[in-house]
Structures are given as structure tokens and as C-alpha cells.
C-alpha positions in Angstrom: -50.4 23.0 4.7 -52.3 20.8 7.0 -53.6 23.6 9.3 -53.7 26.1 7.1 -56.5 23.3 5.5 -57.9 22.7 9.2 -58.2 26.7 9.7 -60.5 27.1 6.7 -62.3 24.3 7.7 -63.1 25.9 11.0 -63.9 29.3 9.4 -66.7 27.8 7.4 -69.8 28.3 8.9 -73.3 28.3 7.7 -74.6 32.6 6.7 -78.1 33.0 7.6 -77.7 36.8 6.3 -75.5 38.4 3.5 -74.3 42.0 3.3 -76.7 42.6 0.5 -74.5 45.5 -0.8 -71.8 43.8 -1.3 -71.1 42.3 -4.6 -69.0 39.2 -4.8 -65.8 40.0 -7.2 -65.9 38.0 -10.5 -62.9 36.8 -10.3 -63.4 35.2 -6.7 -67.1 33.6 -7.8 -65.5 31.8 -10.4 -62.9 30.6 -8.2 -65.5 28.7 -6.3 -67.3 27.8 -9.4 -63.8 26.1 -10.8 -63.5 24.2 -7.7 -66.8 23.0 -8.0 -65.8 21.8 -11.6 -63.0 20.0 -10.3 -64.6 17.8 -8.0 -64.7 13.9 -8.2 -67.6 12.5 -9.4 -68.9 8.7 -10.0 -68.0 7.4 -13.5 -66.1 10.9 -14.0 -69.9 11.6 -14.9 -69.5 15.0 -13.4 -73.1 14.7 -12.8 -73.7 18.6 -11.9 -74.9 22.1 -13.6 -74.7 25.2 -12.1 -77.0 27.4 -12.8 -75.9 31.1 -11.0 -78.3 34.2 -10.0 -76.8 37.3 -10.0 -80.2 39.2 -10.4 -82.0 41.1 -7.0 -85.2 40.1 -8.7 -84.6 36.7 -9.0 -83.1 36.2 -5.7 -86.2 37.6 -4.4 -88.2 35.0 -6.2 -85.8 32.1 -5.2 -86.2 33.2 -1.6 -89.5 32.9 -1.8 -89.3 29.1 -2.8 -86.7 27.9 -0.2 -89.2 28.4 3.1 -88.3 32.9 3.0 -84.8 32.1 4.4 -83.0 35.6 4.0 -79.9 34.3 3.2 -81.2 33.6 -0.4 -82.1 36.9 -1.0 -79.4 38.9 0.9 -76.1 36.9 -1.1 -74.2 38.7 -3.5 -74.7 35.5 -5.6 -76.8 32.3 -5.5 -75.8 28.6 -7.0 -78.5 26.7 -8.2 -76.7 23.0 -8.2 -78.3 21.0 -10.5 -78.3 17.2 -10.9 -78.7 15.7 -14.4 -81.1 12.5 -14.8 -81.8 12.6 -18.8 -78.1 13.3 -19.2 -77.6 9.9 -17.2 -79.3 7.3 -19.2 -76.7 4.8 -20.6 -77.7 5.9 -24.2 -77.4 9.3 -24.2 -74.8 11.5 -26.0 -73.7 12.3 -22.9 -73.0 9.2 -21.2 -71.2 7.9 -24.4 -69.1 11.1 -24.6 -68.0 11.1 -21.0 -67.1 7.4 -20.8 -65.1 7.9 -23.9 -63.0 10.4 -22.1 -62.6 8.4 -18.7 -62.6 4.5 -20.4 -60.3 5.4 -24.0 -60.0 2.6 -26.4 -60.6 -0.8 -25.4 -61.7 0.2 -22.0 -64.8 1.8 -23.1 -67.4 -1.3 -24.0 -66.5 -3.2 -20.8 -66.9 0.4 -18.8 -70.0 1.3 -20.7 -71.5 -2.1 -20.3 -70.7 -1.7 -16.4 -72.0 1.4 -16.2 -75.3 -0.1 -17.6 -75.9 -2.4 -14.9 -75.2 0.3 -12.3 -77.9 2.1 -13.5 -80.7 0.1 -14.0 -80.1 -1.1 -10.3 -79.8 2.9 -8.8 -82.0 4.9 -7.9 -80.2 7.5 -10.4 -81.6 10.8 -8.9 -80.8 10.2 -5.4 -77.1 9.4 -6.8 -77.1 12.3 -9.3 -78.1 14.3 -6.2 -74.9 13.1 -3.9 -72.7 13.3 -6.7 -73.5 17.4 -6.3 -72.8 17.2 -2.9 -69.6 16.6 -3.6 -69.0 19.4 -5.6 -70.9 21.8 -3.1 -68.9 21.1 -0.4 -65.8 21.8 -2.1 -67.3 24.9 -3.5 -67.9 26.0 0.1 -64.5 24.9 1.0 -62.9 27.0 -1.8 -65.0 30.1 -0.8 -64.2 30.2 2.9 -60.5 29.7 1.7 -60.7 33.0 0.1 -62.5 34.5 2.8 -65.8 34.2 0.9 -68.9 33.1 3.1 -71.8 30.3 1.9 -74.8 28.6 3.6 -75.9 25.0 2.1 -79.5 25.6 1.8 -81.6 22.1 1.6 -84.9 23.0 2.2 -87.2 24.1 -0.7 -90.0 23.4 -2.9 -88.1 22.2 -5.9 -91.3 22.4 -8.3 -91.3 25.9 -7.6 -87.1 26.2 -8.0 -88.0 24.5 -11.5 -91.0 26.6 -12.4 -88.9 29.3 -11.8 -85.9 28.4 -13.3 -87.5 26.8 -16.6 -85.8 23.7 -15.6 -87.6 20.2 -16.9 -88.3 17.6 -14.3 -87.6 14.6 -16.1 -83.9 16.5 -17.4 -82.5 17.7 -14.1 -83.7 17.8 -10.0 -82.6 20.2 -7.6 -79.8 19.1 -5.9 -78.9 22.1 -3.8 -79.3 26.1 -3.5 -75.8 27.4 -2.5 -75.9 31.2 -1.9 -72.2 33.2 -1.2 -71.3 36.3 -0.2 -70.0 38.2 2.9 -71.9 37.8 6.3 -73.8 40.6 7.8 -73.4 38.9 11.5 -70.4 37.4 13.1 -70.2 33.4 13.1 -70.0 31.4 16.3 -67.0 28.9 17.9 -67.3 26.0 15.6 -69.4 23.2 17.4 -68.7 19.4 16.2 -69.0 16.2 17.9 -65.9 14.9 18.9 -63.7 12.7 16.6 -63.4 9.5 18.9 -67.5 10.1 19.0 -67.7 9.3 15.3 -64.7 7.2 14.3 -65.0 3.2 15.4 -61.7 2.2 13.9 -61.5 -2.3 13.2 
């Protein structure tokens, strides 16, 4: 199991372009999507929304606020990851309904009241944003494990994402733009620092 993990791990690799033609199964999208789901989040707050293009159109449009990268336009499927902020506030429905889950009974005020302090002393849409991350890279994990491929796209105009989207600032930010689908160009030998480069053990 361990190198079976390791193996998927080393067939991930970032798509710059996507077979265009070729759709991405339902069944196999919302693998990744339930994977994404799954992931651990601060608080159990699952801090995420995924918001998923289908659409040639909109793909086009997308692609033309993330800097023209092709792999945008070219995947069989893009995720919008979006990171809640209204959703966050200590008050909100949310929050309360969440906690409930996580903290039952007698555990709730004291996790609730925690949960307060974190806030007011975070900067909550940097967080909210990590928190996606999280799920992101597990999405890509999942996809390259069922020989799906993805490219983490960071770089975008997110008023433009939101204008385009109907997505309200102060309610969500743009986390992440995560298109899948199959490469139209062969990836190349892994390349990663070594481990002893990054690991200081004390």
C-alpha cells in the first residue's frame, strides 16, 4: 500500500494542456469531488465550495481570467475551489451548525467560545484559503490515482473569477482554480529536492 501511494504520488504532475475532446466520466469527477469532501479541515469547518464548469463557453471565459493559461480552457472539467468568509463569522448559522456536529452537548459552548477567540485574532481569509488547499491536494491526489490528470492553477484575477462566477466578495474568495482531465503532452521525470534537503529532524 505504501508504494502503491508513493507511485501515484510520482505520477501527479502539473497539465499545462488537456485533450479538449475528451470528456471526464461522471462517475470518476465525482470521485475527486468526494475526496475533496473528505478532507480535514480546521474546526471540522470544512471551509470549502466547489463550484465546477463543465461548459466550453465558460471555460473560455475562465481562461481568460487566470493570465490565458490553456490548460483552463482545454480540461474536460474545471474546479472553482472556493473559500467561505461570511459563512465563518462566529454567529452565523453556519458556524453554530457545524460546531454542533463536531463539539455535541456540553462540548459546544466551551468549543464555540474558543472558536471566537481564534477568529477575531486570524486573518480568516488567508485561513479559509489554506483550509482549501487541503482539500485540493487531495483532490489532485485522488485524480492521479485513477489515472485522471489536474494542474493547481494560482494565478488569476480573482475580481474577474467573481464577476464571472456571480460570487460576492465579502461571502467567498477564490481559493484555487483546479482544472482535470487527460493530458495532451507527456509529463516529465518527477523533479523534487531531496528529502534530507528539507527535513532538519531535533
Amino acid at each position: 500500500m505504501r508504494q502503491e501511494l508513493l507511485q501515484v504520488f510520482h505520477r501527479r504532475h502539473a497539465c499545462h494542456l488537456f485533450h479538449a475532446d475528451h470528456p471526464l466520466p461522471r462517475d470518476d469527477l465525482d470521485y475527486i469531488l468526494e475526496a475533496g469532501r473528505l478532507s480535514p479541515s480546521s474546526f471540522g469547518l470544512e471551509q470549502w465550495k466547489f463550484l465546477v464548469l463543465t461548459g466550453t463557453e465558460d471555460k473560455r471565459r475562465l481562461q481568460t481570467a487566470c493570465f490565458d493559461q490553456p490548460q483552463v480552457g482545454t480540461a474536460s472539467a474545471v474546479v472553482v475551489i472556493l473559500a467561505r468568509i461570511a459563512d465563518l463569522a462566529p454567529d452565523s448559522d453556519y458556524v453554530r451548525r457545524v460546531l454542533m456536529r463536531e463539539y455535541p452537548g456540553e462540548l459546544y459552548a466551551s468549543a464555540l467560545a474558543n472558536y471566537r477567540g481564534f477568529h477575531g485574532a486570524t486573518d480568516v481569509v488567508a485561513w479559509s484559503v489554506t483550509q482549501c488547499h487541503i482539500a485540493a491536494a487531495n483532490m489532485m491526489t485522488a485524480a492521479a490515482a485513477i489515472g485522471v490528470d489536474s494542474c493547481a492553477i494560482g494565478g488569476f484575477v480573482p475580481a474577474q473569477v467573481r464577476a464571472q462566477l456571480g460570487i460576492r466578495p465579502e461571502h467567498y474568495e477564490v481559493a484555487l482554480i483546479l482544472p482535470l482531465g487527460y493530458c495532451a503532452q507527456a509529463g516529465g521525470e518527477k523533479q523534487r529536492l531531496p528529502l534530507q534537503e528539507l527535513v532538519e529532524y531535533r
